[in-house]
DOROFI-857341 format. One record per residue: x, y, z of N, C-alpha, C in turn. Coordinates in steps of 0.02 Angstrom, whole numbers. Example, Ala and Ser with C-alpha at 12.3 -4.5 7.8 and 13.67 -1.06 7.14 Angstrom:
residues 2
<r <660, -284, 390>, <615, -225, 390>, <660, -165, 390>>
<r <642, -112, 354>, <684, -53, 357>, <645, 2, 394>>
END
This chain:
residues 102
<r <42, -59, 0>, <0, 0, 0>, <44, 62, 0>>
<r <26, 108, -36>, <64, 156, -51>, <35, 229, 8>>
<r <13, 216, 60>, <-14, 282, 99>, <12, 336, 136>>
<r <69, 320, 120>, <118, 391, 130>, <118, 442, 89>>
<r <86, 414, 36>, <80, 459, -26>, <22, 474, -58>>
<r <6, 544, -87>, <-63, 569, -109>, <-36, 577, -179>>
<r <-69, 583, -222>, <-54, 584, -286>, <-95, 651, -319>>
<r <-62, 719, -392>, <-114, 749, -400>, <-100, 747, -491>>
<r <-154, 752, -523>, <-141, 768, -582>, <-135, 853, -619>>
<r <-104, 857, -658>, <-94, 916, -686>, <-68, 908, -749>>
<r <-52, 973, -779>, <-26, 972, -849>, <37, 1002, -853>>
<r <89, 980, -892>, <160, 996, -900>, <167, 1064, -902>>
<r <128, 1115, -921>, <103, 1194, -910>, <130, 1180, -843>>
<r <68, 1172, -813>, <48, 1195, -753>, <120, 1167, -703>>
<r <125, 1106, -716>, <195, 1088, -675>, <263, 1154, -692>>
<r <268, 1164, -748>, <328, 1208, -773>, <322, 1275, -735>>
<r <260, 1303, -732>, <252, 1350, -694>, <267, 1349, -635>>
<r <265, 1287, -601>, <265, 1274, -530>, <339, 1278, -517>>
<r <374, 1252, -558>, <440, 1241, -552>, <469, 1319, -560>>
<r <440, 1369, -586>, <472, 1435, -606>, <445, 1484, -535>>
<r <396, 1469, -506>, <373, 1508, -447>, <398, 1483, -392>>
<r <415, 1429, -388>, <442, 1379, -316>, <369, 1361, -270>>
<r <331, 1339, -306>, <280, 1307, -256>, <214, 1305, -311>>
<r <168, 1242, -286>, <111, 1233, -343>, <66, 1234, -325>>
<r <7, 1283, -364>, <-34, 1312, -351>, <-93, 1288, -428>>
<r <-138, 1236, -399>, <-177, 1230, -453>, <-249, 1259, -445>>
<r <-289, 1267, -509>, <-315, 1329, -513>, <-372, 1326, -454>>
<r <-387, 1253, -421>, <-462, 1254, -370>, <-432, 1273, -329>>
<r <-363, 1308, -300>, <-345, 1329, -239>, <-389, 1398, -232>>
<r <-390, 1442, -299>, <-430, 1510, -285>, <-488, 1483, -297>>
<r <-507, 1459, -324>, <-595, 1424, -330>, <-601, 1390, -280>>
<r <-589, 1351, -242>, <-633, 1310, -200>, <-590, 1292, -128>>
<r <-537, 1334, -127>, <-475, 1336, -73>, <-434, 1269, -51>>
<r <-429, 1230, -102>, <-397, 1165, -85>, <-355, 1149, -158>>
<r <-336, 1106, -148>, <-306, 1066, -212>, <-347, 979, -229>>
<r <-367, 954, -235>, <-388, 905, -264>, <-342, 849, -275>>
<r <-332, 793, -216>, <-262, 757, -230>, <-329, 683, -225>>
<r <-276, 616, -248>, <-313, 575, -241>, <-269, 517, -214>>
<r <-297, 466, -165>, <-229, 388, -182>, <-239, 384, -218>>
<r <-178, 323, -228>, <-156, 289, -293>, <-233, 229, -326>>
<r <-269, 212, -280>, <-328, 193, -314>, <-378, 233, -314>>
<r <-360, 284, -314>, <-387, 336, -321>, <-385, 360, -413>>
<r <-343, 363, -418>, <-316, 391, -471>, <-333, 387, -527>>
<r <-349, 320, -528>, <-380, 301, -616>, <-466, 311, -630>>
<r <-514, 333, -569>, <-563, 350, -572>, <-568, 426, -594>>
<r <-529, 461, -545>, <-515, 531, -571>, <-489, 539, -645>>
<r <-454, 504, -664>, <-435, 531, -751>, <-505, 488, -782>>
<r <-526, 467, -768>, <-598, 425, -787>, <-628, 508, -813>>
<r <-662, 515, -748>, <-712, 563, -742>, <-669, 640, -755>>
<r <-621, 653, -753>, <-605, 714, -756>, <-568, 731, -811>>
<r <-516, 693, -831>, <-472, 709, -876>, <-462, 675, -939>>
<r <-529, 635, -961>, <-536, 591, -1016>, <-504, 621, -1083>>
<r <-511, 691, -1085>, <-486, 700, -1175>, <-440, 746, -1173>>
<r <-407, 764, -1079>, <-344, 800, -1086>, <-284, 763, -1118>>
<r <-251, 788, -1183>, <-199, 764, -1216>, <-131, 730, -1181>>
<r <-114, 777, -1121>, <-44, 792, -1103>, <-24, 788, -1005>>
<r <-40, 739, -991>, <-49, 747, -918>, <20, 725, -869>>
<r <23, 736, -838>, <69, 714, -748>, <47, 691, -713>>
<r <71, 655, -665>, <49, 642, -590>, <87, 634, -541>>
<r <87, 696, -510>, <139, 710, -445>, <118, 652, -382>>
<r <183, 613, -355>, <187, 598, -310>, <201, 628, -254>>
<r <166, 654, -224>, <170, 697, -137>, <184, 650, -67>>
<r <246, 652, -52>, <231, 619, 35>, <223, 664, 65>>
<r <146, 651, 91>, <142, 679, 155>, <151, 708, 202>>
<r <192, 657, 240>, <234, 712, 300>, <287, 750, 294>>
<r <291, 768, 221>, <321, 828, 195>, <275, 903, 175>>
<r <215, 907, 155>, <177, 917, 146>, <154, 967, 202>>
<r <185, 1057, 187>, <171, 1094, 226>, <100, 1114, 263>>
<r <49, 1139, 206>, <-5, 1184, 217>, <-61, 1097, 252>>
<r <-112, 1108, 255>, <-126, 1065, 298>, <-173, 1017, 232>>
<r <-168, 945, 250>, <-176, 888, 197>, <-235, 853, 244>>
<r <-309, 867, 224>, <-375, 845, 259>, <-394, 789, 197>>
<r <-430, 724, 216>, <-465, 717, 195>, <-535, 709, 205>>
<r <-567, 733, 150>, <-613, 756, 154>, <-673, 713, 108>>
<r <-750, 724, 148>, <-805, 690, 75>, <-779, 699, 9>>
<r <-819, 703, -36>, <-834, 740, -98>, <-914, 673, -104>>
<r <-951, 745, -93>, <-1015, 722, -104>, <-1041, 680, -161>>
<r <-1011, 718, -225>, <-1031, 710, -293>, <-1028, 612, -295>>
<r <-971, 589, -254>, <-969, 526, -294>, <-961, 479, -238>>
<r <-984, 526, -179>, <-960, 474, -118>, <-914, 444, -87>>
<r <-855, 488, -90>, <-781, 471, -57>, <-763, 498, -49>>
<r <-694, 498, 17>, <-659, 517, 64>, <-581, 541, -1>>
<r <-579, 595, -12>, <-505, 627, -56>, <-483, 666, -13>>
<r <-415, 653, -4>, <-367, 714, 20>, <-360, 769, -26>>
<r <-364, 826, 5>, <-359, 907, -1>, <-297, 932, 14>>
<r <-263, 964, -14>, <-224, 1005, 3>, <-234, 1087, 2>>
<r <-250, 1125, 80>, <-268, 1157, 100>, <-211, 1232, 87>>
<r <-191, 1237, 30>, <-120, 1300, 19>, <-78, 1274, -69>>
<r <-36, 1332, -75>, <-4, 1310, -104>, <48, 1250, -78>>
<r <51, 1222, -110>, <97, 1146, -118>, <186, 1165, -127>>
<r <206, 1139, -79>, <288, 1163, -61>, <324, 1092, -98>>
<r <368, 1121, -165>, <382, 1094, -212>, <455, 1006, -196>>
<r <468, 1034, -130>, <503, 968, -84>, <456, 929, -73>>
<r <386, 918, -69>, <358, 856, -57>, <327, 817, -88>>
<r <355, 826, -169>, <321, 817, -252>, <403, 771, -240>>
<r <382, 708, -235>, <449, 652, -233>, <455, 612, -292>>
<r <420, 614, -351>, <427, 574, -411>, <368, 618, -457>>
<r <369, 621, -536>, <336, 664, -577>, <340, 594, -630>>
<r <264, 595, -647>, <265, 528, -691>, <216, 548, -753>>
<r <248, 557, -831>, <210, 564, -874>, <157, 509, -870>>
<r <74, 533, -872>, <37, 494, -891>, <26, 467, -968>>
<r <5, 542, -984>, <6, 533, -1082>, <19, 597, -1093>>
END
């Protein structure tokens, strides 16, 4: 079991940026004040439902107890499960592996 670790998807944009500001900030942090992370069986439902015809994707590996701003998990009503949140921008030391999806 991999539960030291939360996993998030993004796009090589959005990572490059992250890498040029020193910390990652994806866009539901100003919309909805969290980040959207998932486990690892987590993961393949979310590109299911979310990211079906994005071309170009990532998926950051995060441990945890590296993981400054505060890491809740939380419902998500919509589908009936418990996802970790990341509550801030994301401090770029606790992104421990970057794995092209497609």
């Amino acid at each position: 079991m991999d539960s030291g670790f939360v996993y998030h998807i993004t796009t090589p944009t959005q990572w490059a940026e992250a890498l040029a500001a020193g910390e990652y900030r994806a866009d539901t942090l100003a919309t909805e004040g969290f980040m959207h992370c998932s486990t690892l069986d987590q993961v393949e439902g979310v590109l299911g439902r979310y990211y079906a015809q994005a071309p170009s994707l990532l998926r950051l590996k995060i441990e945890r107890e590296k993981v400054v701003p505060p890491l809740v998990f939380e419902l998500a009503g919509s589908i009936d499960e418990v996802f970790p949140h990341i509550h801030g921008p994301l401090n770029l030391d606790a992104v421990v592996a970057v794995e092209t999806i497609r």
